[in-house]
Structure formats: structure tokens, C-alpha cells
N, C-alpha and C positions, 0 to 999 in steps of 0.2 A: 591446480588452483591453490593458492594461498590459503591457510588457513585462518581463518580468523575471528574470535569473538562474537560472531551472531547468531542469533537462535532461529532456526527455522520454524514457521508457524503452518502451513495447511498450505492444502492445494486442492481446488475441487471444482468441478464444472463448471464452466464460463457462459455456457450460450444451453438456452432453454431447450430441453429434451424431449418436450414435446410436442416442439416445430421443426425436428430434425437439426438439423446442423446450422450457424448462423457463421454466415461468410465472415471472413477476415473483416472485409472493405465493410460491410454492412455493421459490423460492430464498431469499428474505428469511424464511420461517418456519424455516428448515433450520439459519438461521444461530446459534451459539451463543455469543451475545455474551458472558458472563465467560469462557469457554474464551478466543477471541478477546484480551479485554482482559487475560486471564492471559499470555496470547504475549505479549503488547507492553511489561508488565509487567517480565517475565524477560527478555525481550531488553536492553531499555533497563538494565537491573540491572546491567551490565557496560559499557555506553557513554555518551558523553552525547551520544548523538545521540537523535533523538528520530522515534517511527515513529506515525505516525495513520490508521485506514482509513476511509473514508467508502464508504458504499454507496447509490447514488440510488436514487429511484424512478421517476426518468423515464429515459426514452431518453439517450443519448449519442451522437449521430451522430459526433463527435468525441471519443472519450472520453482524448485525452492534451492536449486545449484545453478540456476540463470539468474535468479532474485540476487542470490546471495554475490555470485561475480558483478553484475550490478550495483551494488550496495558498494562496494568496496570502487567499483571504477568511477563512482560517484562521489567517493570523498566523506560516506557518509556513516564512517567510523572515525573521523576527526574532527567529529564534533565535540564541543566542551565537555558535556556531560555523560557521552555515549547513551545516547536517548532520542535516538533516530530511526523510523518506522519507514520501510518502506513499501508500499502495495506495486505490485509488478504483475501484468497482468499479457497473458498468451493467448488472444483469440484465436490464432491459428490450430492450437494446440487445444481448446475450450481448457484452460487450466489459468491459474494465477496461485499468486502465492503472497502473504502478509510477512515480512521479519523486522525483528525490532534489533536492535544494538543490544549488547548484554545487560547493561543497566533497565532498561525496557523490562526484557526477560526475565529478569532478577525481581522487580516491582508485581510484573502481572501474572507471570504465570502461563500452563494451555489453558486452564482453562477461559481464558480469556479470547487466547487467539483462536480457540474454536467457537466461541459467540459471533464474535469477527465477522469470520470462515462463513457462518451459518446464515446471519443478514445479508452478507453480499451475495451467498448464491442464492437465496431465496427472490431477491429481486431480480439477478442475471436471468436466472430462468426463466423470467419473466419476460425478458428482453428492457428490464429499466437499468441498462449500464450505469448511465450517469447516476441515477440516483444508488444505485449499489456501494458504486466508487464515495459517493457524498456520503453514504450511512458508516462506512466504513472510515471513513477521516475523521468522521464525529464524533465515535468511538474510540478509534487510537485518539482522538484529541483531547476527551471526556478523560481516558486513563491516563493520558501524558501529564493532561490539568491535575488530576490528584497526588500523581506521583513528583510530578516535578514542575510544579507550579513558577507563573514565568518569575520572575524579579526586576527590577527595578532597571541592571544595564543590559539586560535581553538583547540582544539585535537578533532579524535574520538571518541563522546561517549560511542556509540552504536555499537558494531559487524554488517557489513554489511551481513553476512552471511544469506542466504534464510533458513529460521528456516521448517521446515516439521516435524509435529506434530498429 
């Protein structure tokens, strides 16, 4: 793998532990992609950072070295600012992972991405995917807004679109 300027942030159970194990399909149908791409939407409406979530369908034994080749085959280390979040998420695997671009990193800090980390799996365990994913963009969007608040010729860089791969 290429190396390259992202910061890895967490990985930690996907699917609630105390229903046993939650299927691949039953996680990916729960998912409510406009809700979703409505969060990333609103978030980013206040910063020019830029947030994308991919959700596999396969395993991730390593799910912050799948994030992170992701990240990169995504395009989303040539962003202006390098202030690019991406949530990547392995129900296969009950694992995901949060990485920011080094600028990100540089701004927040762990302990940020272990707040992160801690709301989305508090809800996953719950089995409230979507909203996990939506508390989670809120926050990267909440910290993108203070750190790199949008301006004036902002465009979209990145398709808000939840990529399934």
C-alpha cells in the first residue's frame, strides 16, 4: 500500500452484542442512504471539509488499512485543504473505522476520534445504523466547521453519495 498522510482513528464493533451477531444484508438494508447523504449534505454546508462514507461488503480484517486504501482510491487526499473524513464501515467484519486527511488530524486530535468512535458504537449496538452514521457526520462536521470553516468559493469536492462496495 502506498503510504500516505492519513491518520488513522478507531475501530470497534459494528453490530450489537447483545443480539448476537447482525447479518451483513440485515445491516446494509437498515441503512437509509438519503437520511445519510442528507447528514453529509448539512454538515459540509458550514465547512469546506469534505466527509464520505463507504460501507463494504466484504470483511475487513483490518478495517483502518481498508479505510485508509479507500481513502486514497477515492481521491480523497486531493482535496484543497487535505480536510477530508472518511467513515468506512465492515458489517461483515462488525468493525469500521473514522480517518481524517492530515490537516484533520493535525486540527483534532484522538481524542476527538475516540468521542466519534464512542457515539457511533453506542448507537450501532443498538442496531440504530443510520443514526450512528448521521451522529457521526455531525460531529466530523461540527469539527470540520470550527476548524476549517467553509468560505465564500467552497464548491463540493467530493460526491456526498454513500459508496457500497
Amino acid at each position: 500500500m502506498v503510504d500516505f498522510p492519513v491518520v488513522a482513528a478507531v475501530s470497534a464493533a459494528a453490530v450489537p452484542e447483545e443480539n448476537g451477531n447482525m447479518k451483513k444484508s440485515e445491516f446494509i438494508q437498515q441503512l437509509d442512504h438519503p437520511a445519510i447523504e442528507g447528514a453529509i449534505t448539512q454538515a459540509e454546508a458550514l465547512t469546506s471539509g469534505e466527509i464520505r462514507v463507504v460501507v463494504t461488503h466484504h470483511p475487513a480484517d483490518n478495517p483502518l488499512v481498508a479505510a485508509q486504501a479507500a481513502f486514497e482510491r477515492l481521491g480523497m487526499t486531493k482535496t484543497k485543504n487535505r480536510n477530508a473524513v472518511l467513515i468506512f464501515v465492515a458489517p461483515a467484519s462488525q468493525t469500521f473505522a473514522v480517518i481524517g486527511d492530515e490537516a484533520v488530524h493535525q486540527k483534532c486530535g484522538d481524542d476527538f476520534w475516540q468521542q466519534l468512535a464512542t457515539v457511533m458504537t453506542e448507537h450501532f449496538k443498538q442496531g440504530a445504523y443510520t443514526n450512528g452514521l448521521r451522529q457521526g457526520i455531525e460531529l466530523a462536521g461540527a469539527l470540520l466547521a470550527e476548524h476549517f470553516p467553509r468560505e465564500g468559493t467552497d464548491g463540493n469536492e467530493l460526491s456526498n453519495t454513500v459508496i457500497e462496495q
